[in-house]
C-alpha positions in Angstrom: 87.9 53.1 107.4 91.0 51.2 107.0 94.3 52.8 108.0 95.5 53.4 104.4 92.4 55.1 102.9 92.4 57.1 106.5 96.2 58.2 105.1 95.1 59.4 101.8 91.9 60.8 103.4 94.2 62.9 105.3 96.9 63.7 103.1 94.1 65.0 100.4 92.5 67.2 103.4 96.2 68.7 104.3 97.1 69.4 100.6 93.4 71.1 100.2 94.3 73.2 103.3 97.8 74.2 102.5 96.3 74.9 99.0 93.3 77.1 100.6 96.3 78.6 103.0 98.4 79.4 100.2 95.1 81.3 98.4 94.6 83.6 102.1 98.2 84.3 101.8 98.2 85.2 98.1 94.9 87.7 99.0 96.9 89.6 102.0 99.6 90.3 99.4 97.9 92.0 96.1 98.8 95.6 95.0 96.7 98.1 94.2 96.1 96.9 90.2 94.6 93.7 91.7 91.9 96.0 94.1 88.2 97.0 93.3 87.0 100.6 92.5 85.3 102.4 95.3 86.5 100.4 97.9 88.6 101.4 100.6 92.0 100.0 101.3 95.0 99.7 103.8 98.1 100.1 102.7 100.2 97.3 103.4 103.5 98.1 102.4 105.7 100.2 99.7 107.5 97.1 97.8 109.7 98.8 95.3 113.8 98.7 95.3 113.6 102.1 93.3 114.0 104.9 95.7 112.8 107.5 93.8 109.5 106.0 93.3 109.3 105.2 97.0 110.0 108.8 97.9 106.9 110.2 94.9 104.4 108.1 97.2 105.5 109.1 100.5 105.7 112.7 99.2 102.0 111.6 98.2 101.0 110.4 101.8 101.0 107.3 100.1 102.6 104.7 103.4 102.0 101.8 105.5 98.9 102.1 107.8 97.6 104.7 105.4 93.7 104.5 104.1 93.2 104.9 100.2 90.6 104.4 97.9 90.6 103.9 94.4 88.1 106.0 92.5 88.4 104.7 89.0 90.8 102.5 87.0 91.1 103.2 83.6 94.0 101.5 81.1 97.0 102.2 82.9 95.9 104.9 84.9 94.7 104.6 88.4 92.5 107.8 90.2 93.0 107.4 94.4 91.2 109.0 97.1 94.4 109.3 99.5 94.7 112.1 102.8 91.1 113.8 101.4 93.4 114.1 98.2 92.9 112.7 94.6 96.1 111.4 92.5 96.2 110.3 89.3 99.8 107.6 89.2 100.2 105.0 86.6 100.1 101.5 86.7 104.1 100.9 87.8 103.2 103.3 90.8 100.1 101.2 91.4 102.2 97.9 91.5 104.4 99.1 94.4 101.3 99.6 96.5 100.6 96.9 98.3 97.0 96.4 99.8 
């Protein structure tokens, strides 16, 4: 293979692997809106900049390292299974909730 089709060769193979990188990071950062029902989850983060709504889910249980499930997802209502407890919170809440 010459040296300049062994340059585009690579450059194509580094953009497909930043692209594919870029996809894995994407995954690791959905909230709980973007999850599957009946599936357990870990909570990643809180990522909210209203405090109020940050204390409602901690006052839920709802933190980092925390397990929860969601149990149905209907409109913009969203049933969890958090602490051997079931909430019903609404899609804003959801959003904050990252998985």
């Amino acid at each position: 293979m010459s040296g300049l089709l062994a340059d585009m060769v690579n450059k194509e193979e580094s953009v497909f692997l930043q692209k594919e990188e870029g996809k894995k990071l994407a995954l690791d950062r959905r909230n709980l809106t973007e999850g599957k029902v009946n599936e357990e989850y870990m909570i990643r983060e809180i990522r909210t900049d209203d405090k109020e709504l940050e204390n409602f889910l901690f006052s839920l249980g709802c933190y980092e390292g925390e397990k929860i499930t969601i149990i149905s997802a209907l409109s913009e209502m969203y049933v969890l299974n958090l602490k051997d407890a079931r909430y019903s919170i609404n899609r804003e809440l959801a959003e904050a909730i990252i998985i």
